[in-house]
C-alpha positions in Angstrom: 90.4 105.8 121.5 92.3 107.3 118.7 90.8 110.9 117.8 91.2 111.7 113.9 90.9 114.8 112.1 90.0 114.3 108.4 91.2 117.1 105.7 89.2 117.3 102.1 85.5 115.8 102.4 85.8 116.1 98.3 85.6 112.6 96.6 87.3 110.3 98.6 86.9 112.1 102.4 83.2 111.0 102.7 84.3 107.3 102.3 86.9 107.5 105.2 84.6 108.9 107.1 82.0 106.1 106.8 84.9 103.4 107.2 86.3 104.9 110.2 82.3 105.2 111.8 82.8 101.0 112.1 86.2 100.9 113.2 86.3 100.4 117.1 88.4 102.5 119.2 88.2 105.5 116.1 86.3 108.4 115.8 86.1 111.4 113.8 86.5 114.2 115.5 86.9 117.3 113.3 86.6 117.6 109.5 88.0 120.5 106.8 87.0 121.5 104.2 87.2 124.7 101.9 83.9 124.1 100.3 80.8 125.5 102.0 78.8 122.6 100.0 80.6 119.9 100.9 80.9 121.0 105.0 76.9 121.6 104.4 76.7 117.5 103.4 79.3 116.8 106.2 77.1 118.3 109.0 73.8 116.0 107.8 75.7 113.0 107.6 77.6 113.5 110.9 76.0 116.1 112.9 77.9 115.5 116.1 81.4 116.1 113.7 83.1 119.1 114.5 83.6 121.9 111.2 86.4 123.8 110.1 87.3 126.0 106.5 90.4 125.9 108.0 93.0 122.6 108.6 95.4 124.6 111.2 92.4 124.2 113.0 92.6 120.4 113.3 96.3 120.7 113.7 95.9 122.8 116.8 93.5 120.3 118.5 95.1 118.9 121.1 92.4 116.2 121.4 93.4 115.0 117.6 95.8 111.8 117.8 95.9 111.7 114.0 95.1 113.3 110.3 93.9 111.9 107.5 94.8 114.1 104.5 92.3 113.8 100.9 93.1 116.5 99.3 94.4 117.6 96.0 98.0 115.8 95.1 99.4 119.6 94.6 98.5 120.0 98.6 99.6 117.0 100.0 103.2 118.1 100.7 102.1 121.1 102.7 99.5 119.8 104.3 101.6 116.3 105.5 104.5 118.3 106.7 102.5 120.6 109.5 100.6 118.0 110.5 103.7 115.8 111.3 105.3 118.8 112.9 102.1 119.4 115.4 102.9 116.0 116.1 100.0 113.9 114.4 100.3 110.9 112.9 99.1 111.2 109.4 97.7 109.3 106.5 97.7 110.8 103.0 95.8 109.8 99.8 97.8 108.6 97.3 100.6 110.0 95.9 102.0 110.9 98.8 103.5 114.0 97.3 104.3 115.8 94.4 108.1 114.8 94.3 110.6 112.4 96.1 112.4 115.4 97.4 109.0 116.3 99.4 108.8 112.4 100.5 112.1 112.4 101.8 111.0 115.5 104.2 108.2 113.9 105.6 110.1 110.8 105.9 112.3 112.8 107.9 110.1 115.2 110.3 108.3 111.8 110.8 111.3 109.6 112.3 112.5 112.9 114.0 108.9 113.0 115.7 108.0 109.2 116.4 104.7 109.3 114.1 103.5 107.1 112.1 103.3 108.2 108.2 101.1 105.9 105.5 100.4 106.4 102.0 96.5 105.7 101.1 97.6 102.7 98.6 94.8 100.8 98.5 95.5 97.6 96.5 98.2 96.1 98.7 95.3 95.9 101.4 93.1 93.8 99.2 92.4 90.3 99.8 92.8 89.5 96.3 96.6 90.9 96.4 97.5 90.1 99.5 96.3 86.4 97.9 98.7 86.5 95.0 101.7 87.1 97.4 101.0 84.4 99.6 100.4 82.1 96.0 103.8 83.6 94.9 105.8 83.3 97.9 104.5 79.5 98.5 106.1 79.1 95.4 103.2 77.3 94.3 103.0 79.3 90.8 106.8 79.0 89.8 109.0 82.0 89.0 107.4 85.3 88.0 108.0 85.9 84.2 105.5 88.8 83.3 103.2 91.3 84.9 100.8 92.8 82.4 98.2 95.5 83.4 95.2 97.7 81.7 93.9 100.1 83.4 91.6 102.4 81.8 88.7 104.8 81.4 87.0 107.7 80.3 88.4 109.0 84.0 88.9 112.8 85.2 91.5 114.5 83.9 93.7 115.7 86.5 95.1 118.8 86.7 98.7 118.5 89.1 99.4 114.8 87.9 99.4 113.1 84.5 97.2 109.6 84.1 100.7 107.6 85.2 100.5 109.5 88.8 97.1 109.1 88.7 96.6 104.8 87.6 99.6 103.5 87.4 100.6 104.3 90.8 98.4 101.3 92.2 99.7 99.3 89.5 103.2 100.9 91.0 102.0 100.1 94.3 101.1 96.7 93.9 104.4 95.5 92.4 106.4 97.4 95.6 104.2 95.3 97.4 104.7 92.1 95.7 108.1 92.2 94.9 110.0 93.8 97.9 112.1 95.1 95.0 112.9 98.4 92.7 113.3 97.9 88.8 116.7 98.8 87.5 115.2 100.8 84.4 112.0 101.9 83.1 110.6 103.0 79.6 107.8 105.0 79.4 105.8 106.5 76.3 102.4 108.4 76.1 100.4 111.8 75.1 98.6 114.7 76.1 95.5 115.0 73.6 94.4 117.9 74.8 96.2 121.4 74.8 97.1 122.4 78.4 96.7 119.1 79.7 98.7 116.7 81.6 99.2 112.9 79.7 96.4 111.1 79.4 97.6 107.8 77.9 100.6 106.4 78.6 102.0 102.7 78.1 105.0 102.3 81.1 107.3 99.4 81.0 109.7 98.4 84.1 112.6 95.6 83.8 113.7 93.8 86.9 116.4 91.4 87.1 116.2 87.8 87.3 114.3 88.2 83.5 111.2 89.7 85.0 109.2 92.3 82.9 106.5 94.5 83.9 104.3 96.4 81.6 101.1 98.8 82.1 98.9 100.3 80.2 96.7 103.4 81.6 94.5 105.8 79.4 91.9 108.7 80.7 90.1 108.4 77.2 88.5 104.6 76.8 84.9 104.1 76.4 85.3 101.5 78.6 86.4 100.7 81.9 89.1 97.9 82.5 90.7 96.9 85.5 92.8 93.8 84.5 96.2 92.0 85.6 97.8 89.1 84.2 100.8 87.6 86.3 103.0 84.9 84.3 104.9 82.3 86.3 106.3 79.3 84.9 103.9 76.8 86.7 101.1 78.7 86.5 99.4 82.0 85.6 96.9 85.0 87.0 93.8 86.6 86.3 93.0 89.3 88.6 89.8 91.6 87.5 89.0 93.7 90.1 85.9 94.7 88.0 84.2 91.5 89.0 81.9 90.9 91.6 82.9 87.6 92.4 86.3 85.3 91.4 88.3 88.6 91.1 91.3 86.1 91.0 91.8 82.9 88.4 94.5 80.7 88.4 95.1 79.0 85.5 97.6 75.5 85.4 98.5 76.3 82.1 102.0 77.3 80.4 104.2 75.6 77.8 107.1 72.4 77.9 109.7 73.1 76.0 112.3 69.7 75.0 114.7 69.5 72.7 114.1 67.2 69.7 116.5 63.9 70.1 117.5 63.8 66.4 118.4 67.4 66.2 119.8 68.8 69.1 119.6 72.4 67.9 116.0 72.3 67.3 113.7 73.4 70.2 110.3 71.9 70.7 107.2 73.9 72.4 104.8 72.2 74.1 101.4 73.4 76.1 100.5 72.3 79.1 96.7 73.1 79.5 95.0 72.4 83.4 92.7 73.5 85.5 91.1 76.7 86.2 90.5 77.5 90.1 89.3 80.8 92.0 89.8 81.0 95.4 87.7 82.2 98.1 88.3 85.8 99.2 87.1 87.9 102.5 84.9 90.3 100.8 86.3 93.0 102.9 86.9 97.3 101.9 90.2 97.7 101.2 90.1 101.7 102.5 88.5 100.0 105.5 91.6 97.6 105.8 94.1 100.5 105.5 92.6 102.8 108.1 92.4 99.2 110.7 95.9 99.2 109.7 96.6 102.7 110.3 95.0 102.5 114.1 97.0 99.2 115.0 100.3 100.9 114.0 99.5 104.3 116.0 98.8 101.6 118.7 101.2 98.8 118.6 104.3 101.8 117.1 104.6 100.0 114.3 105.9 100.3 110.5 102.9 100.5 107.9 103.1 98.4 105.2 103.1 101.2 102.9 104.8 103.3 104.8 106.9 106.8 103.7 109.6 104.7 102.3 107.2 102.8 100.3 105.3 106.2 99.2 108.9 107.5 98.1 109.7 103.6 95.9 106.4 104.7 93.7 107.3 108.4 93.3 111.2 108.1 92.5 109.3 105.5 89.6 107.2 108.1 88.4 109.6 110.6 88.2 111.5 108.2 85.8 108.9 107.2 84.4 107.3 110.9 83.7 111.2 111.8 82.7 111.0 109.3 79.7 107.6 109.8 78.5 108.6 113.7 78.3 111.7 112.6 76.1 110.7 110.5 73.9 110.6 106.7 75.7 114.4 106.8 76.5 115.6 104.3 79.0 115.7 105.2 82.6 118.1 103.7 85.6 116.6 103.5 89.3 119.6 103.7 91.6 
């Protein structure tokens, strides 16, 4: 039995909670919170749940295996780093800190101390992305060309992180998952509409070798609410809406054949090629419920997360370019 202690019951706390009450050979055994309210709610939903104001509390229970920070971005860092040194594994809501330098601590106190570290990035646990690696790495939709996202909203405005830290990061996420790759520069524009506020718009564009091009848009002032990717491969393309119900993934056989004309060499012909439309079957499983499983088999077996520290740091050292560029005017950045 692996004996967690879960920091913030805010937004995103009472949802662990509930995913970790159906997870077999978990339990939640203390919870923080600063908010009388919220530790009020905490105690009628789980009476048997132990209550703390106070997280040093948690980290001084020896009968706690492992912490689950959600929290605040601003407090992550803190937060992360004595929980790792009282020798907990720990799992932190997305980002998981405010800076790469802060990463690369926790990276370190975590290897120094045998724990397991994960970053809460939800998407790469999702059957429908997990699907569209196993289509790309079968090969079955060509070469990648293009990866085109929108995510937007009339969303919360966030006070420590501007709307790339706070929607592009799964977008971030999800291509650290997919391509086992950084990009080798990044272009970023956006604004801040309101005085005193962090970005809410911003329009982020990352080039990869091998011709691939990535490009997301993310806004915290739409009337409506879109969640859509389109992936471009030179057999066939993707559709991914995680708004739907149902078919959250299309695959469509279409793209274009391209011949040169026989009398004139020079002159380049552009066919279409227009196919089928297919959408395959998906577990309909919760992805925050596939990342704490995951979290438990890795405390278990000792093993690497698949979006471990190193892959929390990928995403920030991307936002810090990208931030960087927005804040001078879309110049180009280089990821060493």
């Amino acid at each position: 039995m692996i004996n967690v202690g879960i920091i913030g019951f805010g937004y995103w706390g009472p949802n662990i909670v509930r995913n970790i009450m159906s997870i077999e050979n978990m339990k939640v055994l203390q919870i923080a919170d600063v908010n009388n309210d919220r530790l009020k709610q905490a105690n009628k939903l789980y009476p048997s749940v132990i209550l703390t104001k106070d997280p040093k509390n948690i980290f001084e229970n020896k009968k706690i295996d492992a912490v689950i920070i959600a929290t605040p971005v601003s407090t992550h860092f803190e937060l992360a780093y004595n929980s790792l040194c009282a020798g907990k594994h720990t799992l932190v809501e997305k980002p998981l800190a405010s800076s790469s330098e802060e990463c690369l601590k926790l990276i370190d106190i975590a290897d120094k101390n045998k724990l397991v570290l994960q970053v809460d990035h939800t998407f790469p646990y999702t059957e429908a992305v997990k699907k569209i690696k196993f289509l790309l790495k079968s090969n079955s939709l060509g070469n990648l060309l293009y990866y085109d996202s929108v995510r937007i909203n009339l969303g919360l405005f966030q006070n420590d992180i501007n709307v790339i830290g706070d929607l592009a990061i799964h977008d971030l996420s999800i291509l650290d998952f997919l391509m086992g790759k950084q990009p080798i520069s990044i272009v970023a524009n956006g604004m801040a509409h309101h005085s005193g506020q962090n970005e809410n718009i911003a329009y982020v564009t990352l080039i990869y070798d091998d011709n691939f091009i990535a490009n997301i848009h993310v806004n915290w002032l739409s009337p409506i609410k879109i969640r859509k990717i389109l992936i471009g491969c030179d057999k066939k393309m993707i559709v991914y809406n995680d708004l739907e119900p149902a078919e959250k993934i299309k695959i469509y056989d279409k793209g274009i054949l391209s011949q040169r004309d026989s009398k004139q060499t020079y002159q380049m012909r552009v066919g279409y090629r227009l196919g089928d439309v297919n959408s395959p079957h998906l577990e309909n499983t919760e992805a925050l419920y596939a990342v704490l499983d995951h979290f438990k088999n890795c405390i278990s077996k000792q093993s690497i997360p698949i979006t471990d520290g190193l892959s929390g740091l990928r995403v920030i050292k991307i936002i810090e370019a990208a931030t960087y560029s927005m804040e001078n005017s879309g110049i180009p950045v280089s990821i060493s």
